[in-house]
C-alpha positions, -999 to +999 in steps of 0.1 A: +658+239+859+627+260+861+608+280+837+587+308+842+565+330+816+541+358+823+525+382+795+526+417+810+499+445+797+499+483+792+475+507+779+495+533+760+476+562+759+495+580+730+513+572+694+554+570+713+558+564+752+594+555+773+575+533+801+598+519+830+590+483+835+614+477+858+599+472+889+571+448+870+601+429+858+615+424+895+581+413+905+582+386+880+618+378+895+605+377+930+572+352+917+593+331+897+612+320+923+642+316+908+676+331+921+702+321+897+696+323+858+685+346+828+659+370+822+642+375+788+619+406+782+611+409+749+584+432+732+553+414+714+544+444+689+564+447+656+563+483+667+579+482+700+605+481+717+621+470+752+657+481+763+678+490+789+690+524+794+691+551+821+659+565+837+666+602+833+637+624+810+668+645+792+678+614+782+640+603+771+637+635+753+665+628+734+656+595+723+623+611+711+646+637+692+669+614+676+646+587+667+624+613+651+652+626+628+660+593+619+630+582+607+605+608+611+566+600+612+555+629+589+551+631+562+530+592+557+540+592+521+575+592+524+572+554+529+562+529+508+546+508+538+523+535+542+488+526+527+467+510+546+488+520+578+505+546+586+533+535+615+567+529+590+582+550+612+573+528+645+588+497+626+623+519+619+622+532+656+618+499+663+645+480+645+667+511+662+659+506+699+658+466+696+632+442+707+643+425+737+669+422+769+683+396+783+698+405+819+713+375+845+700+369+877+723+363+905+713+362+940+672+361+932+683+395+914+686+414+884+721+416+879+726+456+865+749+479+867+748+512+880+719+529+867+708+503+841+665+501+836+644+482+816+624+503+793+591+498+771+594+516+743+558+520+719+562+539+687+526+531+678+510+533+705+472+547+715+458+509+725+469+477+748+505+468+744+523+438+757+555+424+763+570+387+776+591+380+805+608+344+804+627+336+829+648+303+837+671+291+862+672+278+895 
């Protein structure tokens, strides 16, 4: 069996951003060598998160919507985490969204279906972000 492991890096430039890591992730694939196996990509930031979905910006807006009314960011003292921060919001979105995937490789590739994308989500965002990709196989 092989392992692989490489720390990807983005610089989010505002507080929430959809990024589509996709064709980083398929990079990874391609380096790692390995053609049968799972993929793990999993966010490293308490206040991130990285799923799959649909690449479409309705559907981005929407998330944006939706995760605002759930747990909006304003106002800060609405939660008691708030003090010396001021993301409980990003943690909620967070715990929403989920932290990682796990998708199969068959063939040397990701094994989707129709339409799926991996997706960074940041909910705090406005510095360097990172997230994992393990992969292991053969």
């Amino acid at each position: 069996m092989i392992s692989y492991r490489k720390e990807l890096w983005f610089d989010i430039t505002r507080r929430r951003e959809f990024i589509n890591i996709t064709p980083e992730i398929e990079r990874c694939l391609a380096e790692s060598g390995i053609r049968e196996g799972l993929l793990l990509c999993n966010a490293m930031h308490i206040t991130a998160s990285v799923f799959i979905n649909d690449d479409e910006s309705g559907l981005h807006q929407d998330f944006e919507v939706w995760l605002e009314k759930l747990a909006p960011e304003k106002p800060y003292a609405q939660y008691k985490h708030n003090g010396y921060e001021d993301n409980a919001d990003a943690h909620l979105k967070r715990s929403v969204m989920g932290r990682e995937v796990v998708v199969a490789v068959t063939g040397g590739k990701l094994d989707f279906g129709p339409w799926e994308q991996i997706f960074y989500g940041e909910f705090d965002g406005k510095r360097r972000k990172r997230v994992l990709v393990k992969i292991i196989g053969e």
